[in-house]
VODOTI-585798 format. One record per residue (C-alpha): z negated, y, x; residue number from 1. Coordinates in steps of 0.05 Angstrom, whole numbers, always signed. Layout:
N
+--------+--------+--------+-----+
!     pz !     py !     px !   n !
+--------+--------+--------+-----+
!      Z !      Y !      X ! NUM !
...
+--------+--------+--------+-----+
***
This chain:
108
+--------+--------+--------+-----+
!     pz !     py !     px !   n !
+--------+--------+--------+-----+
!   +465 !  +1206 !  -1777 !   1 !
!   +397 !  +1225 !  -1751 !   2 !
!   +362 !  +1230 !  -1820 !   3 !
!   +394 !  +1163 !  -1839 !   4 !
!   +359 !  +1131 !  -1779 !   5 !
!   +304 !  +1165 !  -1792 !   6 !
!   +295 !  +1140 !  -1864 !   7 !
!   +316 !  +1071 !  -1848 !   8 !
!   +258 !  +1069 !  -1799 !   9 !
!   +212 !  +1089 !  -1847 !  10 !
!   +232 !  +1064 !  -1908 !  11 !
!   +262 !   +987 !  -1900 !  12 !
!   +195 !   +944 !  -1910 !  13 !
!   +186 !   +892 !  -1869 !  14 !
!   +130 !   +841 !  -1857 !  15 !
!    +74 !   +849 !  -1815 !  16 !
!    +49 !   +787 !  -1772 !  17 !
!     -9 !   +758 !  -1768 !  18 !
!    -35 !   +778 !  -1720 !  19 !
!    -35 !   +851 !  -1723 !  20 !
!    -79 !   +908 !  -1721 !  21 !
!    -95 !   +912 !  -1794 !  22 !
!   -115 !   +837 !  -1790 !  23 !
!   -162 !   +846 !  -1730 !  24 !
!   -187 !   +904 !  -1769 !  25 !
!   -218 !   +858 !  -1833 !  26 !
!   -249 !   +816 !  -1785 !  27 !
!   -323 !   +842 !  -1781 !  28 !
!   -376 !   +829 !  -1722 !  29 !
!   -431 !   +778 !  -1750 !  30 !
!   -374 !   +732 !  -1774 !  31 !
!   -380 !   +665 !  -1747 !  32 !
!   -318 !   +620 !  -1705 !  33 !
!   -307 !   +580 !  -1773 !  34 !
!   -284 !   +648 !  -1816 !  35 !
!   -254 !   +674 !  -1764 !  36 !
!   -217 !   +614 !  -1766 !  37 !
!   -201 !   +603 !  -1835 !  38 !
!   -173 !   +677 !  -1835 !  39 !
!   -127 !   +671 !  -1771 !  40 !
!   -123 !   +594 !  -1766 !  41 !
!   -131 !   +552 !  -1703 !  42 !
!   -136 !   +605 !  -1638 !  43 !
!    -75 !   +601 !  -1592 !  44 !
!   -127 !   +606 !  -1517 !  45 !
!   -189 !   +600 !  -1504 !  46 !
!   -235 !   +629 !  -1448 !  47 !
!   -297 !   +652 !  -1424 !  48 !
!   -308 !   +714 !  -1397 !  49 !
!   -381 !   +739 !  -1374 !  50 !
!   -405 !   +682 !  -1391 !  51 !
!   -380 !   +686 !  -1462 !  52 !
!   -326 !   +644 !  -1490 !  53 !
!   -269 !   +682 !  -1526 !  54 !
!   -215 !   +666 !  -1579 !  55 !
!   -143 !   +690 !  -1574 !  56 !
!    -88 !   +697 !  -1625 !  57 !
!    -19 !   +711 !  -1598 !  58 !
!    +30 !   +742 !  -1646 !  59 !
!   +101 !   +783 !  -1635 !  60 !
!   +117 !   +830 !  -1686 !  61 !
!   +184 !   +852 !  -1714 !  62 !
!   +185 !   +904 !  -1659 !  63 !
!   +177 !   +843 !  -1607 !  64 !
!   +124 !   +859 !  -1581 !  65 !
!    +69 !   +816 !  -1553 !  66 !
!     +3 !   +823 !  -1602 !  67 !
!    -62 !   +791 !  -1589 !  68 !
!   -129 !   +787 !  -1622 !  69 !
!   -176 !   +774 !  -1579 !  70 !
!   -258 !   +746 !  -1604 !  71 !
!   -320 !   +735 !  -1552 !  72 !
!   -377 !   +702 !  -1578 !  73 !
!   -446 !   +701 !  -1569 !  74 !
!   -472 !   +637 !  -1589 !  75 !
!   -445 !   +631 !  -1658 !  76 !
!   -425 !   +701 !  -1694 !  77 !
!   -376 !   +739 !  -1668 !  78 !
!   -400 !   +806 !  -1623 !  79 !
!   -342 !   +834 !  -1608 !  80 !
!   -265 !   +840 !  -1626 !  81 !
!   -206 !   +875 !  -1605 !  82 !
!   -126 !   +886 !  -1615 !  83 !
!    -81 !   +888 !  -1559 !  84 !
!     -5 !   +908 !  -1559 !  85 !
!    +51 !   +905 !  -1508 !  86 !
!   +113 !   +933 !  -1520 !  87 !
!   +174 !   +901 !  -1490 !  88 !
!   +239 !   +954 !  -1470 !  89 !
!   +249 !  +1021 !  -1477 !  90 !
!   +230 !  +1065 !  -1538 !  91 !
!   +303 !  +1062 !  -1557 !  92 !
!   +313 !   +987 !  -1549 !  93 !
!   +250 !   +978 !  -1597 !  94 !
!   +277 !  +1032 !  -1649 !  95 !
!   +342 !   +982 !  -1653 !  96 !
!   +304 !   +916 !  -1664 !  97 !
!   +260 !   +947 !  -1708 !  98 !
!   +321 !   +976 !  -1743 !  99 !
!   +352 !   +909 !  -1743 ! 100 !
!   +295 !   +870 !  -1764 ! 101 !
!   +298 !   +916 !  -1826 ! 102 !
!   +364 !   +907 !  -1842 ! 103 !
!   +356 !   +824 !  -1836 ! 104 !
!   +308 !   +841 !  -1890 ! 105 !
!   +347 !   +868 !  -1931 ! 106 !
!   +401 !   +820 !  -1931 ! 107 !
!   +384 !   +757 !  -1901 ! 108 !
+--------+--------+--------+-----+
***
């Protein structure tokens, strides 16, 4: 039973969202608000933070939990991005939507 969980886990594909790590990866300090924005689309918050406004993306992945990317600015290109991730419910109750999520996948 284990190894079938196991390989289920690891094997079922399933989309990532937009607004993930490997998507906050690709975008590259220098860019400016506009490409930023034509990659992710229109930001979900804005802010300012030291005196530097900031972009944020919200996302949830197929694991439910809460993804943002976050962009400050300084003037026009970008000097600095990051990728945050909370997890919602214990390491077991993520295994099973993740599992689930798979399975929807598979047959929808």
């Amino acid at each position: 039973m284990l190894v079938a969980v196991v390989a289920g886990y690891l094997l079922i594909p399933v989309d990532e969202g937009r607004i993930s790590q490997a998507n906050c990866d690709k975008i590259q300090i220098g860019w400016t608000r506009s490409q930023v924005e034509d990659f992710l689309g229109k930001p979900d918050l804005y802010g300012i933070l030291d005196d530097k406004p900031m972009l944020i993306w919200e996302g949830e992945d197929d694991d439910s939990h809460s993804t943002q990317i976050i962009v400050a600015f300084s003037s026009q290109p970008i000097e600095s991005v990051c990728f945050k991730e909370h997890r919602h419910g214990s390491y077991i109750e993520v295994v099973m939507r993740r599992l689930q999520g798979r399975v929807r996948a598979l047959w929808p």
